[in-house]
C-alpha positions in Angstrom: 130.9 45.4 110.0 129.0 46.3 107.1 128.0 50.1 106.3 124.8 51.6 105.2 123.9 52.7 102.4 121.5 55.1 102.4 119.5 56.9 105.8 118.0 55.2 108.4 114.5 56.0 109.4 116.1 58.3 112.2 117.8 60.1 109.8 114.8 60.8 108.2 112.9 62.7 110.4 115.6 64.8 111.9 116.3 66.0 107.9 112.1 66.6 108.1 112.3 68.4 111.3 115.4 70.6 110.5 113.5 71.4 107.0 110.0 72.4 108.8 111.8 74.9 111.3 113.7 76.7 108.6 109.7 76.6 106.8 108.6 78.2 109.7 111.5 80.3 110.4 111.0 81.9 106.7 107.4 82.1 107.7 107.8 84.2 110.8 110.6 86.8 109.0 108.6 86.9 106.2 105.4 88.1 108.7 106.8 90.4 110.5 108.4 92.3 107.1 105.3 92.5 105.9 104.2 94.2 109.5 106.7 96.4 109.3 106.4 97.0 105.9 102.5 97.9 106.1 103.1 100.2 109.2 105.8 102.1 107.6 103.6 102.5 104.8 100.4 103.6 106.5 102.1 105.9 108.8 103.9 107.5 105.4 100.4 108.1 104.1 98.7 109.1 107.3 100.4 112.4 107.4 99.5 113.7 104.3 96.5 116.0 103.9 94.8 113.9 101.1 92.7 111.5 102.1 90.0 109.1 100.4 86.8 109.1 102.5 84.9 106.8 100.4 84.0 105.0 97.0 80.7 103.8 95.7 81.2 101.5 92.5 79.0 102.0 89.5 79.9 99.7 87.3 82.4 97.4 86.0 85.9 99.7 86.7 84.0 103.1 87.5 83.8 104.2 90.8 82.3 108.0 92.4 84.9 109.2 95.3 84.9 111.7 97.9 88.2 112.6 98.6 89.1 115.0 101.3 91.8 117.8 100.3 92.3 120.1 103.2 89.2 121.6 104.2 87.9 120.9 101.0 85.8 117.7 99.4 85.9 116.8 96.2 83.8 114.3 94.2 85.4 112.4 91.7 84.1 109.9 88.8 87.0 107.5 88.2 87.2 105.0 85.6 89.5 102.7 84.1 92.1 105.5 82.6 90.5 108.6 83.5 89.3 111.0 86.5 87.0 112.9 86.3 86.0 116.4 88.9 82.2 116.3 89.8 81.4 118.4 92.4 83.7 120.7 95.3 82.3 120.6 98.7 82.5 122.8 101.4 83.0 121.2 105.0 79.7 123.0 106.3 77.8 121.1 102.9 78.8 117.3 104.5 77.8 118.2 108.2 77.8 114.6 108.9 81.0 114.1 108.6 82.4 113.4 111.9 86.2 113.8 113.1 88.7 110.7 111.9 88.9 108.4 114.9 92.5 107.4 113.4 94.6 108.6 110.7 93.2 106.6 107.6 90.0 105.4 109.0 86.7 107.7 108.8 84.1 107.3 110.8 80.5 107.9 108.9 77.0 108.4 110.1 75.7 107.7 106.5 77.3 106.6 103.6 78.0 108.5 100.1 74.7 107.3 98.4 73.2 109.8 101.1 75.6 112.2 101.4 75.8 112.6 97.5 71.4 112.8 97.8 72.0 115.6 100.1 74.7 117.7 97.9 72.2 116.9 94.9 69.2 118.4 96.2 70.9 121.5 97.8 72.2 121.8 94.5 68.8 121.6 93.2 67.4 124.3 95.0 
C-alpha cells in the first residue's frame, strides 16, 4: 500500500469550506459589533441637550450650522480649524421648526437656506 503525498481533491474542499465559515463567522461578529457599537453610541449622544439641526456647505471645508442648545439656536460658520458665532436665535424666530420625531433626527419644513432668509430679513428690519 502506497501513501499519499499531498491532499486529495476531497481534502480540498472541506479545508475551503471550513475556511469560508470562519470568513463568514468573522463577518457576522464583526456586524453585529458594529450594531452594537453604533447604538450604544447614538443613544449616548441622544440624551444630551446639544444637537446639530443642520449644515449648508459653502465651500471647500466651510460649512454654516444651526445647532440647537436648549431652547436656544445658534448659527455657526465653521471652517477647517476654526468656529465661528453668527447669529443666536430664539425658538419663536424659527417657527418652522417642528418637534424631533426621534432623538437625533429633525424633521424640517424648509431647509436652512430659508430659514437663514427669514432670520436675515427680520434682522433687516
Amino acid at each position: 500500500m502506497c501513501m499519499i503525498i499531498g491532499s486529495t481533491g476531497l481534502d480540498n474542499i472541506i479545508q475551503l469550506l471550513v475556511v469560508l465559515v470562519i470568513f463568514i463567522f468573522v463577518l457576522a461578529i464583526t456586524a453585529l459589533t458594529t450594531r452594537f457599537i453604533g447604538g450604544y453610541q447614538k443613544e449616548k449622544m441622544g440624551n444630551r441637550n446639544m444637537r446639530m439641526i443642520e449644515s449648508l456647505r459653502v465651500a471647500n471645508n466651510k460649512y454654516i450650522g444651526l445647532i440647537e442648545l436648549g431652547d436656544v439656536y445658534l448659527v455657526v460658520g465653521v471652517g477647517k480649524d476654526e468656529i465661528h458665532p453668527i447669529a443666536k436665535l430664539s425658538k419663536e424666530e424659527l417657527p418652522d421648526l417642528k418637534e424631533y420625531a426621534d432623538a437625533g433626527s429633525p424633521e424640517l419644513k424648509e431647509g436652512f437656506q430659508e430659514i437663514l432668509e427669514k432670520v436675515k430679513r427680520k434682522k433687516g428690519k
